[in-house]
Every structure is written in structure tokens, then in C-alpha cells.
N, C-alpha and C positions, 0 to 999 in steps of 0.2 A: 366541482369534483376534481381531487390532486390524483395524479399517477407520476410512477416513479419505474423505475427502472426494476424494482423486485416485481410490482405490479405486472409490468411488463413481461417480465423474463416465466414466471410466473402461466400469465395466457399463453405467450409462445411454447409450451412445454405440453399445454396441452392441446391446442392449434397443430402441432407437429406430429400428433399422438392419428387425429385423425385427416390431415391436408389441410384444414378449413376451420374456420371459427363459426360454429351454429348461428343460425339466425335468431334464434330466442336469445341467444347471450347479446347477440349486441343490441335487439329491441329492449333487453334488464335494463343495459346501462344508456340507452334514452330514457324511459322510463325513469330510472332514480335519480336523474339530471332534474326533475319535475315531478317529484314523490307524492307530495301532497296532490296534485293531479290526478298522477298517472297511477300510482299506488294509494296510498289511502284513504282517498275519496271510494273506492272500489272496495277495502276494506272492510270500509264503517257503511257505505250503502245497503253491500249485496251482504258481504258475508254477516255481519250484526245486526243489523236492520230489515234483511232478509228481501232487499227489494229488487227488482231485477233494472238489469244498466240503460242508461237512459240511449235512445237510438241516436246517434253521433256519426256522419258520414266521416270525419275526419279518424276516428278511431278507429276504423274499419280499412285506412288508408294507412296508420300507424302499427297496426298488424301483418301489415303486408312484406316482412322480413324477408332476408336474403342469407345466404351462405357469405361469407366471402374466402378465398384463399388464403392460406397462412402465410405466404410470403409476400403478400402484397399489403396486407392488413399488418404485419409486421415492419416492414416499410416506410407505412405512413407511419406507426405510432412514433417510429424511432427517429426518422428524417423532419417530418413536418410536424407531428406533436412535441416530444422530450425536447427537440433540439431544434426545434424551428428553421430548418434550414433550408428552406423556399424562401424565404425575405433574407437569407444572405446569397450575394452575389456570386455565382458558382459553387454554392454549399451543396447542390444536387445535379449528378449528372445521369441523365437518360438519353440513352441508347447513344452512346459516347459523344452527348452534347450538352456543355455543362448549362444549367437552367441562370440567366439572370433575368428576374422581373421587370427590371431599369428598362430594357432593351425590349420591351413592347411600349411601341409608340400610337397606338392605334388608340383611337378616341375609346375610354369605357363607362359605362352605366354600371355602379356597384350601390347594389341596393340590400338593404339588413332591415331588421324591424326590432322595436323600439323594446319587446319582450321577448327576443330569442334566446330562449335557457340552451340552445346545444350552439349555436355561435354568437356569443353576444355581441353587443354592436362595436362597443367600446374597443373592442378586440379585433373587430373585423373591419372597422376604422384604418387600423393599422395598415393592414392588409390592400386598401385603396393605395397608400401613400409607394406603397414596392415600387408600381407600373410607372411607365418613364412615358406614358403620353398623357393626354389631357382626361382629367377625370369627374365624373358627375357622380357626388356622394350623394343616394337619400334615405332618410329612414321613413319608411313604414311604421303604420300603429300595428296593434295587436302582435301575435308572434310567430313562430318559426315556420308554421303552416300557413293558419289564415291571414297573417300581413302578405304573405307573397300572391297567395289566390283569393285574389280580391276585387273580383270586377268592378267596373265604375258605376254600372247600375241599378243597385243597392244603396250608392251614398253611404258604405260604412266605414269608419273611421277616418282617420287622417294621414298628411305624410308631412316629413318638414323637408326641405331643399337650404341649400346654400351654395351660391357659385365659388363660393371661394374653400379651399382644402388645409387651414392651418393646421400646426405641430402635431393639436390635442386632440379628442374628441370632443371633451370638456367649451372647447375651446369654438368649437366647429359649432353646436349647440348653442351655444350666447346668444351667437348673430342668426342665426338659421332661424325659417319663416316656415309657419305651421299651417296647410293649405288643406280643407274637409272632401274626404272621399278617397280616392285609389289612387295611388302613385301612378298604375297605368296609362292614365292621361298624361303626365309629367314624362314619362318613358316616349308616349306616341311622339309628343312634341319633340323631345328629344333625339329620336332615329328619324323624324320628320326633317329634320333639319342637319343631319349627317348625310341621309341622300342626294339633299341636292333635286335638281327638278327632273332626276330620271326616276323613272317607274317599270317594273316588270310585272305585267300584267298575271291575275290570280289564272290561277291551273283551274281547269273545271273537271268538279270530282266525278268518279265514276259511280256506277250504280253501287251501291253497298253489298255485302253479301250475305248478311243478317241485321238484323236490328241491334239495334245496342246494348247493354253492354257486350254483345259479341258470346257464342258459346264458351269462347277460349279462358274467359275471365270467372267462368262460375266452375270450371274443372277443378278437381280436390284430385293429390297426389295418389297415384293407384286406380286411377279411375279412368275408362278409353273414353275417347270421343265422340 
């Protein structure tokens, strides 16, 4: 999906009309990012076929939309989308301190998956190379949701690693070693071994105060508690 500055100028005008950008507009344009998906599988099932939608705990996670503010959501689009100006060095200054990525030196774990239609890898590749400390790229199988929550025991799909962070992505892929089940383990060994042989013992939870998922989570707007 291309955006441009009419685009832009455009939602901003209506963004300003009411403070905020609706949450259904920006779940649309997830959605159309993944049409065949997210829209016309739903099309031809329910409305033509007349069948009702198959139960999907991820879709029930991808409804789960937000408002956002028109000044901040105009912000991104114009600073970090149009103009990419997070991977230039002082292209963005917050709270009068100008931002350069170079200048995190702190070890990072930057993890994408291998069919993310809303950040694809190739692109968010890039985005490893900003940070100015030592960096551990991996890709994940599957895509934007289920690559990232993917426990180890299930055994479902794969991730590739490579120690080394050349030019490309293209590039980084060639030599990269393709290892079956959840990056997760690849993650544990990896903060396993940033630690160090200190340990800060787990907190012991308190009693709960309802069962899960919680009343707070099946509240519908208009409605008390």
C-alpha cells in the first residue's frame, strides 16, 4: 500500500474535524494491507455463500481497535512514514532531544516474521542496521500475529538466525540457518546469556480477583460494571 502526502493531508482534515482518527478506519487499512484475507474471504464465505465465520481467536484480537489522537498519528505518518526520519541521525527531536539510533549501544533482539503484510521483514531488516550496539536479527515463520505468539510447545513452524548482519536482507538470508519450532527458545538462550550468572528471583503472585478473562475484558461501551 503507497501513501503520499494528498493521502495524508487528506485523513489529517478529517482527524482534526473530530481530535482522533476512529478505530474502524485504521483496523480498514490493516485489513486492506491483507484483503484477500481479511476482506474477501469474508465476502464470498458469509455474504455469497451465506455461511457464518469460522471461530479464529486471532480475529477477535484484530477487532480489538483503538482511537488514536490526530496529532500523534499525524506525527508518525509524516516523520517515521513519508519521510522516514527515525533512521536519520537527528531527523527527529523529542522533548528537545534530538533522536539518533547510532547511539544505542545496548545489546538487541530484533525479531520480524517471514509473512508480515503490515511490517515486512525486508524493510524492518533495515531498521536493525540504525542501532549502534550489537544486534541479533531473526525471522520467524508465519506472520504479523502468529510468528510473534508462538510458543515452543506446539512445535509450529520455524525461525532462521544468522550471527552475522550484512548490507542486505537478501543478503543476510543466503547464509542464515533455518531451525523447526519458536524463535522463543533462540530469544531464552539469547537473554540467558546477556545476564550473566545473576538472577532476580520470580515475585509470587497474589491471589487473583476473578477468573480470567477478568470482567473488565467482556464490558461493551455503555454498559456499567
Amino acid at each position: 500500500m503507497v501513501i503520499d502526502e494528498e493521502q495524508v493531508a487528506n485523513l489529517e482534515r478529517r482527524m482534526n474535524q473530530r481530535g482522533y482518527l476512529e478505530g474502524s478506519e485504521m483496523a480498514s487499512t490493516f485489513n486492506l494491507l491483507r484483503a484477500n484475507d481479511l476482506v474477501w474471504s469474508f465476502v464470498v464465505n458469509n455474504y455469497l455463500l451465506g455461511k457464518d465465520p469460522f471461530p479464529f481467536d486471532l480475529l477477535y484480537w484484530n477487532a480489538d481497535s483503538t482511537r488514536m489522537p490526530a496529532r500523534m498519528h499525524s506525527f508518525y505518518l509524516r516523520n517515521m512514514y513519508i519521510q522516514n526520519l527515525l533512521g536519520v541521525p537527528g531527523g527527529i527531536t523529542l522533548a528537545g532531544v534530538p533522536i539518533d539510533l547510532s547511539r544505542v549501544k545496548l545489546p538487541a533482539y530484533f525479531i520480524s516474521t517471514v509473512e508480515d503484510h503490515i511490517a515486512p521483514w525486508k524493510t524492518t531488516y533495515r531498521g536493525a542496521r540504525y542501532l549502534g550496539g550489537p544486534v541479533r536479527f531473526v525471522l520467524g515463520g508465519s506472520g504479523h500475529i502468529a510468528g510473534i505468539v508462538n510458543p515452543p510447545a506446539p512445535k509450529k513452524y520455524h525461525y532462521w538466525i544468522n550471527d552475522a548482519l550484512p548490507g542486505t536482507p537478501e543478503q543476510w538470508f543466503e547464509t542464515a540457518t533455518q531451525h523447526p519450532g519458536s524463535w522463543w527458545d533462540d530469544w531464552q538462550a539469547w537473554i540467558a546469556r546477556q545476564n550473566g550468572g545473576e538472577r532476580v528471583a520470580a515475585r509470587v503472585p497474589q491471589d487473583p480477583l476473578e477468573d480470567a478473562p477478568g470482567s473488565y475484558a467482556t464490558l461493551r461501551l455503555g454498559k456499567a460494571a
